[in-house]
N, C-alpha and C positions, 0 to 999 in steps of 0.2 A: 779157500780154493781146493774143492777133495780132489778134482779130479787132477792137481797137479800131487796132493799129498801120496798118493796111493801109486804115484811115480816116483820114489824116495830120491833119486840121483837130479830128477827133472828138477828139485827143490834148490837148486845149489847151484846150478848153470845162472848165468849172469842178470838173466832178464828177468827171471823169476825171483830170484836169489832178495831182490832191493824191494820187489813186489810184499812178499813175507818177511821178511827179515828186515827192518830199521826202526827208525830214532822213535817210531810213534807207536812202537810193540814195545809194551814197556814188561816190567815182572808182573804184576796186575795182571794183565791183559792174559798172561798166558797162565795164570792162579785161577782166572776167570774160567780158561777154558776147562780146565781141570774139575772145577766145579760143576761145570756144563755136563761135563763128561759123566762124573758120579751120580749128576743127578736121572743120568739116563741108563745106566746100570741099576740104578734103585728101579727103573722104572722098564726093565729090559724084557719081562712080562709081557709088554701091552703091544711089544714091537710083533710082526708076523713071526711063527716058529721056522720058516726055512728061512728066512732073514737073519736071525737069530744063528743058523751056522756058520755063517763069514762075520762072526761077531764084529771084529774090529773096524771094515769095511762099511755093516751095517751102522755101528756106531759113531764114525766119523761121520756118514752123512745126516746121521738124528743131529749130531751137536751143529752141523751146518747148517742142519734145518730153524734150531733155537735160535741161532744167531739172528740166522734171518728175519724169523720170526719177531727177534726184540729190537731189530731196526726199524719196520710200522709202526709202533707206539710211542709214542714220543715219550712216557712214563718209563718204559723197559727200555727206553736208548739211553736212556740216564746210564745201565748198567754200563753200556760199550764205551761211553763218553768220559765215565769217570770209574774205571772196574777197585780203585784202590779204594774211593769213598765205598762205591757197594759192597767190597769183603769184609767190611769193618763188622758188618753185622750180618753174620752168616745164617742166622735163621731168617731173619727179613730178606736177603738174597733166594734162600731155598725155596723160601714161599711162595718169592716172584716168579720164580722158573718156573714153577708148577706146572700153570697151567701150559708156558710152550714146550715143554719136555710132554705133555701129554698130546699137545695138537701135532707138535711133530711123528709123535709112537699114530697117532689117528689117520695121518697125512699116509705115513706107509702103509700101515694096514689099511688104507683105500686103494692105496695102486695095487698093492696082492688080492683084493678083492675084486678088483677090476679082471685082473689078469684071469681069474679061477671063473668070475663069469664069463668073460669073452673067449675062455678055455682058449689061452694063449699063453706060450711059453715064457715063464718070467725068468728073463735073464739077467734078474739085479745085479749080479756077479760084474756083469759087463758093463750095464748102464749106468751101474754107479760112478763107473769112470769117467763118464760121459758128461760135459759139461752144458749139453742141450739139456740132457734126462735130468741134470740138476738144477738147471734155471726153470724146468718146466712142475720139479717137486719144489721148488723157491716158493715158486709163483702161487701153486696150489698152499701151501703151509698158511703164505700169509692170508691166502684168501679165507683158507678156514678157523683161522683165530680170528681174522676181522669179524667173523660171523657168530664168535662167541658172545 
């Protein structure tokens, strides 16, 4: 959930607080996201260059993007379902990512591309927060790994 992450206090108020935080976020799950994360700093390159300024911003929403990503696959949900069996073997894990740490860097660099031809003002800064503008780059990521 970025657009509550990027609210740091909103993470800790009650309704949210049970939403992220409990019994079924185990140390896995958040070793996973870590991993998620590194794998897209290896790959921070492929992301748009004024994206790339609000680095941390831009990078929460690539690893929301992976996520998403390896919930369609029933092969890559293995990762979310079990993240302690997938760290075991950390190259087999990095390999898997591959490809959605690239679909997601693809997924942005199509909405900036969009943007530059429709010569409309990209205000990711904003939309990132935004939990329409999120479900609507969801949506696109998985479409375009399905298409892989």
């Amino acid at each position: 959930m970025p657009w509550l992450a990027v609210k740091r206090l909103t993470l800790f108020e009650s309704e949210n607080h049970a939403l992220i935080f409990n019994e079924n976020v185990t140390a896995a799950h958040v070793v996973l996201a870590d991993v998620i994360r590194k794998q897209i700093d290896a790959q921070r390159d492929l992301l748009p260059e004024m994206y790339r300024r609000s680095w941390r911003l831009t990078r929460l929403v690539a690893v929301y993007l992976v996520g998403q990503i390896l919930r369609v696959d029933p092969a890559l949900n293995i990762i979310l379902d079990d993240p302690k069996k997938a760290l075991r073997d950390r190259v087999d894990l990095e390999a898997r990512l591959a490809l959605p740490v690239k679909v997601a860097a693809a997924t942005l660099q199509q909405r900036r591309d969009s943007a530059v031809r429709d010569n409309k003002a990209d205000e990711f800064n904003v939309d990132f927060k935004r939990q329409s503008e999120l479900y609507a780059l969801r949506d696109r990521a998985r479409d375009n790994f399905l298409l892989t």
